[in-house]
N, C-alpha and C positions, 0 to 999 in steps of 0.2 A: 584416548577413548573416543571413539568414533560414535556418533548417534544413530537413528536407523533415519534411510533415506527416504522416511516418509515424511512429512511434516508432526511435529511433538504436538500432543492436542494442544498443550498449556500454550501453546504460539498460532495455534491457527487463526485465523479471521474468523467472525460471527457470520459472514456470507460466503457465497461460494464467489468465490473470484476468478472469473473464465474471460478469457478475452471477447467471447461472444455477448456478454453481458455488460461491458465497457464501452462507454457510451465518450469516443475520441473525437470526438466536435475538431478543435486544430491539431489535433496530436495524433494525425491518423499517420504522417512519416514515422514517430516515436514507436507506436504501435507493430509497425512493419519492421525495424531495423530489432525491438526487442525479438520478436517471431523469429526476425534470421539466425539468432544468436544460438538455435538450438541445432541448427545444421550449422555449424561455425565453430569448431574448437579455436580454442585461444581469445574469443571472443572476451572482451571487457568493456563493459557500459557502467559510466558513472550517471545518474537517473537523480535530476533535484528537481523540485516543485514547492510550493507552501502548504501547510498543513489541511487534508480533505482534497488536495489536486488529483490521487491516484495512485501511488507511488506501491502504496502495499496490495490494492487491488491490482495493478500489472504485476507485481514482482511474484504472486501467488499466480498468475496466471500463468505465467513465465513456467512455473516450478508444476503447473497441471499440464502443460502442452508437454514438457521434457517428460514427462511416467508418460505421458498416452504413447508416447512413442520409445517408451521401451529404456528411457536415460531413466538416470538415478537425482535427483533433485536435493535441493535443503535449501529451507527458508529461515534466517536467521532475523527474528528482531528486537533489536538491542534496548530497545527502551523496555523490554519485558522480560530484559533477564536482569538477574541480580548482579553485583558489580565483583562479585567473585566466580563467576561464571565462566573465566577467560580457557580454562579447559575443553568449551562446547567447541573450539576451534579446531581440536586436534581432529587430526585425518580426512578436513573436508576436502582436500585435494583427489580425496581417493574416487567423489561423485561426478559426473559430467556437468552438473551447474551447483552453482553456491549465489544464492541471496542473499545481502547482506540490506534490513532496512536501516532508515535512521543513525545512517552515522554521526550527526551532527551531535547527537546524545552523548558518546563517547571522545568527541572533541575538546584536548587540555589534560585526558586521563594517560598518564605518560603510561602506564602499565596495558591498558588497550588498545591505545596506538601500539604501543612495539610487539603485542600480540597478532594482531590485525593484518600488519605489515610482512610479520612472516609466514602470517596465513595467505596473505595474498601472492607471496613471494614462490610459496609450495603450489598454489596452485598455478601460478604463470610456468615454471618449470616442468609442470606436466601437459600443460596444452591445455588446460580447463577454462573451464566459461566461468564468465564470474560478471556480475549485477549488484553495484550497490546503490544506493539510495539513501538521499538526507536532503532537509527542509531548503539547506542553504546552496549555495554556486561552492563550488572547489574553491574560487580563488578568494569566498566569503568563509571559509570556514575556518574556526581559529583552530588551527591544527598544531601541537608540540612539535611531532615530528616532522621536520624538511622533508625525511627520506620516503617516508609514509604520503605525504600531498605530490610527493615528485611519481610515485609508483601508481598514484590512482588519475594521477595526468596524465597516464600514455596511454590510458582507453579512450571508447568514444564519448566525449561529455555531452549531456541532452538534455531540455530544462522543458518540463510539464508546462504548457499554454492555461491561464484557466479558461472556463466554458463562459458562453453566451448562457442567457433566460432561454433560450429553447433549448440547448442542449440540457441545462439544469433541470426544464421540465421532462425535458425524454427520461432524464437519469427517475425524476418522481414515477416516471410511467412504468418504466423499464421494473423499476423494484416495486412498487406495487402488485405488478403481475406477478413477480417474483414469491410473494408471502400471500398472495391469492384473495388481494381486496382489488377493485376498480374505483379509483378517484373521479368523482366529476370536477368537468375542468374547475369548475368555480372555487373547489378544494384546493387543486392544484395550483390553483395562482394566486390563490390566500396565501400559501404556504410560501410559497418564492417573495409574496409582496413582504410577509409581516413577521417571517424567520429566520433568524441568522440564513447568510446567502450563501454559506460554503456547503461542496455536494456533501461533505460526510455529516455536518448537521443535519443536513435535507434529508438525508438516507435516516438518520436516527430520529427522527420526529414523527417520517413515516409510520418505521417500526413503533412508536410510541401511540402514536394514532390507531393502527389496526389493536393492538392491544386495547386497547379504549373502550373502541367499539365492540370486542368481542366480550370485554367484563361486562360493557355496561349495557348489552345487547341492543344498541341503537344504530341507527345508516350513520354512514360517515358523513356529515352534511360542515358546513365553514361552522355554524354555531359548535359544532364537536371538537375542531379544530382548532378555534379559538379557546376554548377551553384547554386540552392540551397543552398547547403554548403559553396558557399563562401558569398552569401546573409547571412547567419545564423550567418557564422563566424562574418561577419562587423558589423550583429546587437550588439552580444553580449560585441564586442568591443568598442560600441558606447556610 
């Protein structure tokens, strides 16, 4: 059963994820060698970072640049499917790229390792591109299968840098513009100073923020801010 080479809604990202909208502080090499990969058949990139580094925002970008130019895409990710799922694998050889995120989820499952393995197998024998992505390093990842860690070692391995405070601010800037609020800086460096410091936090506090202000029809000023944040805080403690 082959899926349609668009992305499944039930998997898509909550943002649009375009590599114009990626905000690569050290990772502008990372940036260019994933780009190549769409003029590249045979192309294989293993893609690791920690959680909020990037990983599904490039890997979606990856799979937006391959349709604009006319390739057939799939973005697969594994911590969002079910664990009987392992049929989503059949026929991906037949698309010019396959994303695979979050391997490190299915590391120890002897059944989706030896799926995986010969998904990757069917796409290396036709020339296809292939990207996967997971929290940990290759040679971190507790993988069952030898043959499976030995197959995803012959690509090119590349490990997400995290950002500086000013690129973490651009990333505020950048998606702010994005959902159509303007932060003053004072906002903007409350938020870096006094919220969890990873960009995908950063990006979901924002979104939490403009919500806020549009219920509670006030400016986004730090005192709104502050509020947010300790709403956030309580939930997650709840």
């Amino acid at each position: 059963m082959l899926f349609s080479p668009q992305i499944p809604l039930q998997l898509m990202p909550k943002r649009d994820c375009r590599f114009d909208n990626f905000v690569a502080g050290p990772n502008d090499a990372i940036v260019t060698a994933l780009k190549q990969t769409v003029a590249e058949p045979g192309s294989h990139i293993f893609l690791s970072g920690g959680q909020g580094s990037g990983k599904t925002h490039l890997l979606n970008a990856l799979c937006h640049e391959t349709r604009e130019q006319q390739g057939r895409a799939f973005y697969l990710a594994l911590k969002r499917l079910p664990r009987d799922a392992i049929a989503s694998l059949q026929g991906l050889e037949k698309l010019d790229l396959v994303c695979v995120d979050d391997l490190h989820v299915i590391a120890g499952d002897t059944a989706w390792e030896e799926a995986l393995f010969h998904c990757f197998n069917r796409i290396k024998e036709v020339n296809g591109r292939l990207v996967i992505s997971s929290h940990e390093r290759l040679s971190a990842l507790q993988l069952g299968l030898p043959d499976l860690a030995s197959r995803l070692a012959w690509g090119l391995r590349l490990q997400l840098l995290p950002l500086g405070d000013d690129e973490k601010l651009a990333v505020i800037r950048l998606h702010s513009a994005a959902l159509g609020i303007s932060l003053p800086d004072e906002v903007q460096h409350y938020l870096l100073q006094r919220n969890d410091r990873g960009v995908a936090a950063l990006i979901q506090i924002v979104e939490s923020l403009q919500r806020a202000a549009l219920t509670s029809k006030r400016r986004i000023t730090v005192p709104l801010a502050r509020e947010v944040l300790k709403a956030a805080r309580a939930a997650k403690e709840s």
